[in-house]
C-alpha positions as CSV (number, residue, x, y, z in Angstrom):
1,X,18.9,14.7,2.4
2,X,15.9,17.0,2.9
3,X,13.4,17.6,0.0
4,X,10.4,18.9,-1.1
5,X,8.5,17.8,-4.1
6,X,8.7,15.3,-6.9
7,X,10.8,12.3,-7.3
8,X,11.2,10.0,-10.2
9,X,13.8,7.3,-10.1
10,X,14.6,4.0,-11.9
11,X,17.1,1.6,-11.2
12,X,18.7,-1.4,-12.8
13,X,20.9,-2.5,-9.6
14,X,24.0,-1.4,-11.5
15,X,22.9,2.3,-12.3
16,X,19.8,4.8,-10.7
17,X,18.2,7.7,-12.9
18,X,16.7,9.7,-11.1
19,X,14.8,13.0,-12.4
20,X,13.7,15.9,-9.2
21,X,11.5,18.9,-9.3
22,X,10.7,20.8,-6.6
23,X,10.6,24.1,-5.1
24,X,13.4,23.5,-3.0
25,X,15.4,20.4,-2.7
26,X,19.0,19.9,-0.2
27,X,21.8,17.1,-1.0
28,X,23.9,16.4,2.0
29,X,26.5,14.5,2.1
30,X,28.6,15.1,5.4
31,X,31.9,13.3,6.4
32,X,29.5,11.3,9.3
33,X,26.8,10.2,6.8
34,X,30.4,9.0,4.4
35,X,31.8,7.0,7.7
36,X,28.4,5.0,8.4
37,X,28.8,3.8,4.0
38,X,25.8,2.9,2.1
39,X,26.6,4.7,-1.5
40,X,30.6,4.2,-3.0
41,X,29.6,5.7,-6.6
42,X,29.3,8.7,-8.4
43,X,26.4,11.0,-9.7
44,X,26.3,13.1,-13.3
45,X,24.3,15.6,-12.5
46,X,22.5,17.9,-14.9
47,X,20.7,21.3,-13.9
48,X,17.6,21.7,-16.1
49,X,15.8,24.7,-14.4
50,X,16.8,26.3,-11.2
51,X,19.9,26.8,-9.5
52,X,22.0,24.3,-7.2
53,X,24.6,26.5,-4.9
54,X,26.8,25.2,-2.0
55,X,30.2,23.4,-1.6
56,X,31.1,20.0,-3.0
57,X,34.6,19.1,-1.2
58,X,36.4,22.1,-1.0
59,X,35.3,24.1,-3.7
60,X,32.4,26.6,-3.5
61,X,29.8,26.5,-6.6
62,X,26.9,27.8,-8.3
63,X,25.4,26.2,-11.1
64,X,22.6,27.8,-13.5
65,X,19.9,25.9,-15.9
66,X,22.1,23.9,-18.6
67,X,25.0,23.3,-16.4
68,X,26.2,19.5,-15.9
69,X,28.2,19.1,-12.4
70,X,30.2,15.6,-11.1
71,X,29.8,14.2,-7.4
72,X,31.5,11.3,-6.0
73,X,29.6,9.6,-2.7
74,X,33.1,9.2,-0.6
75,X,33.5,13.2,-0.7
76,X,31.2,15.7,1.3
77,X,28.9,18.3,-0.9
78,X,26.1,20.4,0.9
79,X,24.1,22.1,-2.4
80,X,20.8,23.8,-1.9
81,X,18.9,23.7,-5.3
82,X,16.7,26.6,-5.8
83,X,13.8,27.3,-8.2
84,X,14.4,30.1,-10.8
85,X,11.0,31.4,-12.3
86,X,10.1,27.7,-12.4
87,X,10.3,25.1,-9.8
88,X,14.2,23.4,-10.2
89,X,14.4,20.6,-11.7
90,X,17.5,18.0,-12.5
91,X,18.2,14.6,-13.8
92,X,21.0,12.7,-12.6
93,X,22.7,9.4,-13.2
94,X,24.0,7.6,-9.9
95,X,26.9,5.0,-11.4
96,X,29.0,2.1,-9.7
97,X,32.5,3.7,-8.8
98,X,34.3,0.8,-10.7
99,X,32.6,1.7,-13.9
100,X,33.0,5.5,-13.7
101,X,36.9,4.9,-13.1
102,X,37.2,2.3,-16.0
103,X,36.7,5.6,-18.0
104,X,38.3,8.6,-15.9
105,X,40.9,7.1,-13.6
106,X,41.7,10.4,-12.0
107,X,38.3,10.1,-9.1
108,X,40.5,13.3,-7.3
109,X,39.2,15.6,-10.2
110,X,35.9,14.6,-10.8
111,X,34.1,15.6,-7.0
112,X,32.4,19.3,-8.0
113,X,33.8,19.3,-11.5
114,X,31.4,21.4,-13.3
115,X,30.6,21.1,-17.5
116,X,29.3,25.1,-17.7
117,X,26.2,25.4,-20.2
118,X,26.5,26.4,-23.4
119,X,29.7,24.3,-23.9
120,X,29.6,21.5,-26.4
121,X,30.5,19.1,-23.6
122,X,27.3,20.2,-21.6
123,X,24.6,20.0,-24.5
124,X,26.0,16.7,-25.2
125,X,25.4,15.4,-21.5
126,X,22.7,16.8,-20.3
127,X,20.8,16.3,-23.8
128,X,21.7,12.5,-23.7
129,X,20.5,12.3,-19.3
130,X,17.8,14.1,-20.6
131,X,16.5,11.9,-23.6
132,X,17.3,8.8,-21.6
133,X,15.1,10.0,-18.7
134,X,12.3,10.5,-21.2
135,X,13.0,7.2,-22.7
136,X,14.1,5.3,-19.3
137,X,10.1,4.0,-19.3
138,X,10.2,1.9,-21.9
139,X,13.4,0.0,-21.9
140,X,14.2,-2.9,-19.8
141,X,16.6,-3.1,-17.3
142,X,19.0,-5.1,-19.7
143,X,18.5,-2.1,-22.1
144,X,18.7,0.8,-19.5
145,X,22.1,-0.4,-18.0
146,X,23.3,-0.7,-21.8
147,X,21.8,2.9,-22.2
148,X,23.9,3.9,-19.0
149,X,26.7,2.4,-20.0
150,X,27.1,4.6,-22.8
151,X,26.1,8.0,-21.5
152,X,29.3,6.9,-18.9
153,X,31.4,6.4,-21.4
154,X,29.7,9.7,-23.8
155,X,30.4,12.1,-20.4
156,X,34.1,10.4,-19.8
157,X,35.2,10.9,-23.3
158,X,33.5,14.6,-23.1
159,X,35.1,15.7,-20.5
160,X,38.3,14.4,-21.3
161,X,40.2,17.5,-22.6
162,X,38.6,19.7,-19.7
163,X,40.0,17.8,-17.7
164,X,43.4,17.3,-18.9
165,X,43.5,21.4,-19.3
166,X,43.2,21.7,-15.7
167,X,45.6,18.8,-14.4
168,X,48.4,18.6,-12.2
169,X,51.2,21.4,-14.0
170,X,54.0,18.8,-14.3
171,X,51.4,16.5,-15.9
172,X,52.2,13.8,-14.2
173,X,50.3,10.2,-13.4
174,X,47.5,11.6,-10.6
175,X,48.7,10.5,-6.8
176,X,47.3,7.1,-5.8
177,X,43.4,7.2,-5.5
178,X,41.4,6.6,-2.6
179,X,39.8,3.6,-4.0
180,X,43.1,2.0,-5.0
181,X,44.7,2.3,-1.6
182,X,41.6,1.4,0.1
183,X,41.1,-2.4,-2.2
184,X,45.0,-2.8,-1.1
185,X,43.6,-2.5,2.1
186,X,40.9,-5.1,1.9
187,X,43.3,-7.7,0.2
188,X,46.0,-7.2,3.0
189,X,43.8,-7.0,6.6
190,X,45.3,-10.1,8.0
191,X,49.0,-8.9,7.0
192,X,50.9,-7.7,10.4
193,X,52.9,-5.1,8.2
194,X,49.5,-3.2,7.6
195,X,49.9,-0.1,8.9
196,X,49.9,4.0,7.7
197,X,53.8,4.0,7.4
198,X,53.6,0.9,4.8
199,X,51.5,2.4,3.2
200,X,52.4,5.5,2.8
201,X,56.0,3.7,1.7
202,X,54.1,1.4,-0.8
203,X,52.1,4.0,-2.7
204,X,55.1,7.2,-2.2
205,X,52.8,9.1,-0.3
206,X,53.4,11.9,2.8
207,X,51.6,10.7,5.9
208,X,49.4,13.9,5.0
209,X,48.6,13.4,1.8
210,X,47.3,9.6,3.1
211,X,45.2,11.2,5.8
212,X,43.8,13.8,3.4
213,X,42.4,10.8,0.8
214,X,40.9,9.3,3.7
215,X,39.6,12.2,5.7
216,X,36.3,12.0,4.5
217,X,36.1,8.6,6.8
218,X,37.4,9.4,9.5
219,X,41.3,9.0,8.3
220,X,43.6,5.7,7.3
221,X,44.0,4.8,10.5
222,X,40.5,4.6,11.6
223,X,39.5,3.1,7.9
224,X,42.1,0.1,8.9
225,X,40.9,-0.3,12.6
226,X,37.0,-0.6,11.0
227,X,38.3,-2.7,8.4
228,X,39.6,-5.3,10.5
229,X,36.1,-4.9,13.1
230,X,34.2,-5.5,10.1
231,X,35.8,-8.6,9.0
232,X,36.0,-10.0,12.7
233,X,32.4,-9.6,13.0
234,X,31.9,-11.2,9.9
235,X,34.1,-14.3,10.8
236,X,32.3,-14.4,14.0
237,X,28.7,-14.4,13.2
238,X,29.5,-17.3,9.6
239,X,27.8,-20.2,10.8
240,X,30.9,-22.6,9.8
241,X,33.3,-20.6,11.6
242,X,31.0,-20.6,15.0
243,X,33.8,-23.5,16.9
244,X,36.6,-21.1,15.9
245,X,37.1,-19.4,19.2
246,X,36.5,-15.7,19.3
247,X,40.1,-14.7,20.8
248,X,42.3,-15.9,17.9
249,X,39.9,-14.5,15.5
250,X,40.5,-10.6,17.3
251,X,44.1,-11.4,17.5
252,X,44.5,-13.0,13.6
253,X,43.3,-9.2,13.0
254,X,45.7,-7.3,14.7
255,X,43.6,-6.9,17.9
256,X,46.2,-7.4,20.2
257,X,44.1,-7.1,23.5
258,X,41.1,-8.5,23.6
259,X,39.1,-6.9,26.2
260,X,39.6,-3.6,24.2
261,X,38.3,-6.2,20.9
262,X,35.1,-6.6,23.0
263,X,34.9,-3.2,24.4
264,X,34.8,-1.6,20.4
265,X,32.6,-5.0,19.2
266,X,29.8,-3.6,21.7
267,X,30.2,0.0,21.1
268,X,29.9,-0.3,17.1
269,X,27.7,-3.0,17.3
270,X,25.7,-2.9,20.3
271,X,26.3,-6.5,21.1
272,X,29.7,-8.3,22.3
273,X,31.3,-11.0,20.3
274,X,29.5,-13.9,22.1
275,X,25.7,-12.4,21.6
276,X,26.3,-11.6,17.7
277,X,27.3,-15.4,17.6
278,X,24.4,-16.6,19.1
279,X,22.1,-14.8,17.2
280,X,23.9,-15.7,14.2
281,X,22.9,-19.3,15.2
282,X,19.8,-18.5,15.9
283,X,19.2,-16.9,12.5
284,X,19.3,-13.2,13.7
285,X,22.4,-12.4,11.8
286,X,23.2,-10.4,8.3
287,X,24.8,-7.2,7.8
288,X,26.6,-5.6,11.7
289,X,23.8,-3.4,13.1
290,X,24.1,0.2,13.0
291,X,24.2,2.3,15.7
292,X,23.1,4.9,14.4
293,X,19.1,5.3,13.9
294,X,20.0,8.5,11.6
295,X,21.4,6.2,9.1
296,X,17.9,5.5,7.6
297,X,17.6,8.7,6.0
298,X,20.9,9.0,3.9
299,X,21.3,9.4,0.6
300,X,23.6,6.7,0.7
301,X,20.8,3.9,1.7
302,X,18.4,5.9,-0.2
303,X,19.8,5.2,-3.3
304,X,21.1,1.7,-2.5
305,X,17.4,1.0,-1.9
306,X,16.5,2.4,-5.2
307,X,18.9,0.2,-6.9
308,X,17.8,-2.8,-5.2
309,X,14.2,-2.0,-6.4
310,X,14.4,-2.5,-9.8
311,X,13.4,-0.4,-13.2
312,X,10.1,1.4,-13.5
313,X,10.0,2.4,-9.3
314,X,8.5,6.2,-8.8
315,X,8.9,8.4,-5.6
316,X,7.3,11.0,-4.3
317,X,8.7,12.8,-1.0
């Protein structure tokens, strides 16, 4: 994310409002930054001044003053927003993926759906992200997350009917979501059956249409394989787990060779098995390292860091 100008944002550690204006302001969100994590949610986004161009996903858009668009953090968008006759300015919510999808289960539909102004459905949301930003001050966090909570559930039930016009033509229940596939995922890492055939069998999905959901990082098969590093390296640096020898750990999770195991440790990590231990005794341990000194600057951590913050924080970039 590259930006000019002023930044606003307040966060409750479940939600982030954030209000922008500046003369020129970029949102990036490319399939790299998506792979490295650090944001899971979704954004309501509302155009007050200005004009915010680019693609979200596949789709090309342009959106004027008044307009209300939808992003979802696991799907790439690259928008320039431009000033009009004014600097451009926006307000946005930034929401918790499980709470946007307790409202609109179909996620696929919501990356770059836009709410055009001067629709009912757009004076109701971008009025109600617009009060709530001039009111955000002066709540507390208990009160801005209840506040949140029902612009959510204001936009969901808005948008509804749009989106229901514009559905699948047979109608039918929406293919299995990313999220969905991905927590069976997480529950089933130490299963030996886990695998892109089983699941592609378990959710009556093409092995395409399962590499398309998970394109964004990097595809099923890499998802899995980082999956099951992640949760080796979290076995291996837990303090209680430190006389469990490293080998069956790496095998337990499908690693069948474990000189590969230590070759991809050091390469994601930039420590083998046996340092990352150590250091975990020694105190040095928490979240695996990034690689990746470009991380720093996503909008992903960005906005985590914002949420972990609390209410009342104000940027300027």
């Amino acid at each position: 994310m590259g930006a000019e100008g002023d930044f606003v944002a307040r966060g409750t550690g479940n939600f982030i409002l954030s209000e922008s204006a500046s003369p020129s302001l970029r949102l990036v969100r490319s399939s790299e930054i998506i792979r490295r994590g650090g944001a899971e949610g979704f954004a309501i986004h509302a155009q007050i001044s200005g004009t915010a161009a680019g693609t979200i996903g596949d789709k090309t858009i342009e959106c004027r003053a008044g307009d209300v668009f939808f992003v979802d953090l696991l799907q790439t968008l690259d928008l320039q927003i431009s000033p009009g006759e004014e600097t451009a300015a926006a307000v946005a919510l930034w929401i918790p993926r499980r709470r946007m999808l307790a409202s609109i289960d179909d996620e696929n539909a919501l990356h770059g759906f836009v709410v055009p102004h001067g629709s009912p459905a757009a004076a109701l949301i971008g009025g109600s992200l617009r009060l709530f930003a001039e009111q955000a001050s002066k709540v507390t966090a208990k009160e801005m997350d209840a506040l949140a909570d029902g612009v959510v559930e204001l936009a969901a039930k808005s948008i509804g009917p749009l989106l229901q016009r514009i559905g699948g033509v047979d109608g039918g229940k929406p293919l299995a979501s990313f999220v969905t596939i991905r927590h069976h995922i997480d529950r089933t890492l130490l299963s030996p059956k886990l695998s892109v055939e089983n699941l592609a069998a378990t959710f009556g999905l093409s092995r395409a249409s399962l590499y398309r959901l998970f394109e964004p990082v990097g595809g099923v098969a890499s998802y899995i394989r980082k999956s099951r590093l992640n949760r080796a390296y979290q076995d291996i640096v837990t303090t209680e787990l430190s006389n469990r020898r490293i080998g069956p750990i790496a095998y337990r999770l499908g690693f069948k060779n474990l000189s590969a195991f230590n070759r991809l440790f050091k390469e994601t990590y930039g420590v083998s098995p046996k340092e990352a231990r150590e250091r975990a005794i020694h105190g040095f341990a928490g979240a695996p390292p990034s690689a990746d000194p470009g991380e720093a600057t996503s909008l992903g951590l960005w906005l985590a860091r914002l949420g972990a913050v609390g209410a009342g924080l104000g940027r300027r970039t």
